[in-house]
C-alpha positions as CSV (number, residue, x, y, z in Angstrom):
1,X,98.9,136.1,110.5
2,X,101.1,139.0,111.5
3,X,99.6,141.5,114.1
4,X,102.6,143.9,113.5
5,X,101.2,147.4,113.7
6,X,102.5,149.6,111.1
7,X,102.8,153.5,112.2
8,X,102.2,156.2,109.7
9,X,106.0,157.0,109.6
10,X,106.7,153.3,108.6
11,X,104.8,153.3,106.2
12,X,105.9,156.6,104.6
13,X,109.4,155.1,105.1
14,X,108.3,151.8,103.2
15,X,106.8,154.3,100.0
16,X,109.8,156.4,99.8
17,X,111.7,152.8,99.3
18,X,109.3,151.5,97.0
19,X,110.4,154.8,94.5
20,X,114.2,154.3,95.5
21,X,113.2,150.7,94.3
22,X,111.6,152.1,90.7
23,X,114.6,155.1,90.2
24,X,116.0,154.9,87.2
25,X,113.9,152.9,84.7
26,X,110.7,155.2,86.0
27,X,110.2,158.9,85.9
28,X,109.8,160.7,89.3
29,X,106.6,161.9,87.9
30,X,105.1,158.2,87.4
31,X,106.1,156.8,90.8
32,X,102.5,156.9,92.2
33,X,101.1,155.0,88.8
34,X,102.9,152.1,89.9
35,X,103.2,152.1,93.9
36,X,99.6,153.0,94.9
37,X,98.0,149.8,93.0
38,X,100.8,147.3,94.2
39,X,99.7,148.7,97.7
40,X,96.3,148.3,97.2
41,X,96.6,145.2,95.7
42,X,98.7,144.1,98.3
43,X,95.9,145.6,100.7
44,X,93.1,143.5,99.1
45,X,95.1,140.4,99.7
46,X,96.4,141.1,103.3
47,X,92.4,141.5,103.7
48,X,91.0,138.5,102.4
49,X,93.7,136.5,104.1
50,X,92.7,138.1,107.6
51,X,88.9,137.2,106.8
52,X,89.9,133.9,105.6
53,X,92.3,133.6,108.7
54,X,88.9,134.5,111.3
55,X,86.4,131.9,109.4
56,X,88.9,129.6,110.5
57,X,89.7,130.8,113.6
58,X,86.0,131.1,114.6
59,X,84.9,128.2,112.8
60,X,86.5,125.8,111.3
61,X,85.2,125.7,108.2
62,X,87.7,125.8,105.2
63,X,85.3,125.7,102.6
64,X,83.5,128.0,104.7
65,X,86.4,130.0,104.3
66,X,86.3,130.1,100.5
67,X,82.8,131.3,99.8
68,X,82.8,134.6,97.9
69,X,80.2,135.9,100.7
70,X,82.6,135.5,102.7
71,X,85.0,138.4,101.4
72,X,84.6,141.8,101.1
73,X,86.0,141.8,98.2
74,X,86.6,138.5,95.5
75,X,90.0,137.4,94.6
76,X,89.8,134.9,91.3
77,X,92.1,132.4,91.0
78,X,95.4,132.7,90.8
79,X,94.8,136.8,91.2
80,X,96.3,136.6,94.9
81,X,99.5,138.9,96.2
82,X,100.9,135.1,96.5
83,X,100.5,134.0,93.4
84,X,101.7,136.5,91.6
85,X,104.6,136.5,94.1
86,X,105.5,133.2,92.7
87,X,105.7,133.8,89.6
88,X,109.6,134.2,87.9
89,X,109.1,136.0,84.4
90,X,106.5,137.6,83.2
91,X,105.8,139.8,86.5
92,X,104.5,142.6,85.2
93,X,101.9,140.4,82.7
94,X,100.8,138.6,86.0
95,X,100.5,141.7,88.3
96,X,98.3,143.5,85.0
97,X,96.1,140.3,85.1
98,X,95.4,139.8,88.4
99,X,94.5,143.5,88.6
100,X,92.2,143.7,85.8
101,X,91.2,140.4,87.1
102,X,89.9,141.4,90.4
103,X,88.6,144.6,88.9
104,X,86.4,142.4,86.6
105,X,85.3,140.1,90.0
106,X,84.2,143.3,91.7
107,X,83.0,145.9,89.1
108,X,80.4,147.8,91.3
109,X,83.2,148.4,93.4
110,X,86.7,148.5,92.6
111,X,86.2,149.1,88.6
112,X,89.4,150.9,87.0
113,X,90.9,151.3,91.0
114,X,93.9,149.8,89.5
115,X,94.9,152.5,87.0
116,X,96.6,152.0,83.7
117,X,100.1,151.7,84.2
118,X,101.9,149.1,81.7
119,X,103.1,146.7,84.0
120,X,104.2,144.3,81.0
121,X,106.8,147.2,79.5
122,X,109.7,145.3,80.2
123,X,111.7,148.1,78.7
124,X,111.1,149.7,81.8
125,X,109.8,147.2,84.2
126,X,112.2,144.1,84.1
127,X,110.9,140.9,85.9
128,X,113.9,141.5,88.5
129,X,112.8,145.5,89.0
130,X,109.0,144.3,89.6
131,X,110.1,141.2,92.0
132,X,112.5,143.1,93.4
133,X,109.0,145.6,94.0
134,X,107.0,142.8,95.2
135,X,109.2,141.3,98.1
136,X,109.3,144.9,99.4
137,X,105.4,145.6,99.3
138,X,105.6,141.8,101.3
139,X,107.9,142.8,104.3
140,X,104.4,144.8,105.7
141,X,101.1,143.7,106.7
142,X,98.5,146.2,105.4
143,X,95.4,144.3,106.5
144,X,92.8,145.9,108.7
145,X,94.7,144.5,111.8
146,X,97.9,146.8,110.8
């Protein structure tokens, strides 16, 4: 787990890259559609891995670990930052499904959270622009420790 503390200017810093990262292909205007869910998602998952991480830690107990009551919020399978981090085409299809995905695991809370941004518009969202996205959102920690 990475106990790196990120300031408020870092993470300013790391958003104004993240729309250097979508120039071009994205307008301006749309930046936000598409950076504040990857950093939520990315959020989500950095939480869940720290709650995991202290089960563990305190107990133990992998399957433990995995219970849904465990969690704040439920991550289905194959929704996590890492598994759609793994994956080589079809980014932006992976990144919409785990979104809608988790929204659908949690609807009382995080219902529609993830916007409506086309993530599978290739046109102007290539695989390589959304990886490219992805490994930048994963240089941070944004877990509660962070």
């Amino acid at each position: 787990m990475n106990d790196l503390r990120v300031s408020l200017g870092q993470l300013e810093s790391h958003l104004w890259e993240s729309a250097n990262i979508l120039r071009g292909p994205v307008d301006a205007a749309d930046f936000k559609t598409y950076i504040f869910p990857l950093l939520f998602l990315k959020r989500i998952c950095d939480v869940w891995d720290e709650e995991y991480q202290e089960i563990i830690d305190e107990t133990g107990d992998e399957e433990l670990a995995w219970f849904p009551e465990s969690h704040r919020f439920q991550i289905p399978e194959d929704c996590h930052w890492n598994d759609v981090r793994t994956k080589a085409s079809n980014v932006g299809a992976a990144l919409q499904r785990a979104m809608r995905e988790i929204e659908k695991a949690n609807p009382d809370t995080l219902y529609g959270v993830f916007g409506d941004a086309q993530w599978s518009n290739k046109d102007r969202l290539s695989d390589a622009l959304l990886k490219d996205l992805i490994e930048h959102f994963s240089k941070l920690p944004f877990g509660n420790k962070n």
